[in-house]
C-alpha positions in Angstrom: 13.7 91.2 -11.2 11.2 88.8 -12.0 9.2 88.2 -16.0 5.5 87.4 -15.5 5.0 84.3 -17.2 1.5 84.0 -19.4 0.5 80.5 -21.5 -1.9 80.4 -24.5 -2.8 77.6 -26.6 -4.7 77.2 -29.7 -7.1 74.8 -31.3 -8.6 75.0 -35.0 -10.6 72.2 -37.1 -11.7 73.1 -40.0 -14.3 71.2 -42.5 -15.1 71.9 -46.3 -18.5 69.7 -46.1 -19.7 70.6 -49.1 -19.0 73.3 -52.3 -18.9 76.5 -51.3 -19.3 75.6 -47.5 -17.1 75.8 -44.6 -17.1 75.0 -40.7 -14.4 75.9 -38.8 -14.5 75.9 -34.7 -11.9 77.7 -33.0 -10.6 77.4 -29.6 -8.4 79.4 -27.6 -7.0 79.1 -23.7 -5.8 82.4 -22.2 -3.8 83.0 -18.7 -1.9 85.9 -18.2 0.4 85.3 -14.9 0.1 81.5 -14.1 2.0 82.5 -11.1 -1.6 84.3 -9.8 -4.9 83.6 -10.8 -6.2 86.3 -8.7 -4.2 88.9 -10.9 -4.8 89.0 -15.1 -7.0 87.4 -17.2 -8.0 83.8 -17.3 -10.0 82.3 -19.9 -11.2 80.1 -22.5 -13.0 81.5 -25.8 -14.6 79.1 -28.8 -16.8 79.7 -31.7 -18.3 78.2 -34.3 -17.8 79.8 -37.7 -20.7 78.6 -41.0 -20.1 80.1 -44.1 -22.3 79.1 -47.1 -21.0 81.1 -50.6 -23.3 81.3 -53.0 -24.2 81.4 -56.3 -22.7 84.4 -58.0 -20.7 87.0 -55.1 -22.9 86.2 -52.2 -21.8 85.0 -48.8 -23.8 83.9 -45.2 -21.8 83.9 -42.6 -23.2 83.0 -38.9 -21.0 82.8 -36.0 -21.3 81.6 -32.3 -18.9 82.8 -29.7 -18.7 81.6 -26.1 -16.5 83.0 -23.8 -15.9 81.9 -20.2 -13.2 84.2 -17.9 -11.7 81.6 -15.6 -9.8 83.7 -12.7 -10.7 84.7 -9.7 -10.6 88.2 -9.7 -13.3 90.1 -8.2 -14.1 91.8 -11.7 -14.7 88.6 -13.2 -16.9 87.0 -10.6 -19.1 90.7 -10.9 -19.9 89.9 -14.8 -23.2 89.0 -15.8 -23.6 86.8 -18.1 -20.7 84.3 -17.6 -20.0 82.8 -20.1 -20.8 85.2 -22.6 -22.6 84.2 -26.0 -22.4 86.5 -29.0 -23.7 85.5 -32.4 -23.0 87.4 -35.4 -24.7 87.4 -39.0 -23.0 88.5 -41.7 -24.8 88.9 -45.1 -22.6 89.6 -48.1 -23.1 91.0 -51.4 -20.0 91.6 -54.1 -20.7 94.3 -56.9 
């Protein structure tokens, strides 16, 4: 008789420094059942997102993602590494 209630909030900033060059950071607050912390998934996941185009149909694109789980569940206090940190590279070529 009862909905589980869940919250999520977003933040983006995006900047065009330069031509053909963009930085865009990303933030994003998950909790699944504020009612127990113990229960679903709390967290809190940014990145950092630099992509360069350049000259004729070429793109670099690096990316840095951190990503903290915030409950209390026994799963989440087992992980290793908290936070996490991913980064990506992403070459591009257009034919």
């Amino acid at each position: 008789d009862k909905f589980r209630r869940d919250l999520s909030g977003w933040a983006i900033v995006t900047a065009r420094p330069a031509e053909g060059f963009t930085i865009r950071l990303r933030s994003r607050y998950l909790m699944e059942d504020v009612a127990d912390d113990a229960y679903l998934e709390e967290s809190l996941w940014t990145y950092l997102d630099m992509s360069w185009r350049l000259a004729g149909r070429r793109r670099v694109r690096l990316r840095y993602d951190l990503y903290w789980r915030l409950d209390e569940r026994d799963s989440t206090a087992e992980r290793d590494p908290q936070p996490e940190n991913w980064l990506w590279l992403e070459l591009e070529e257009k034919f």
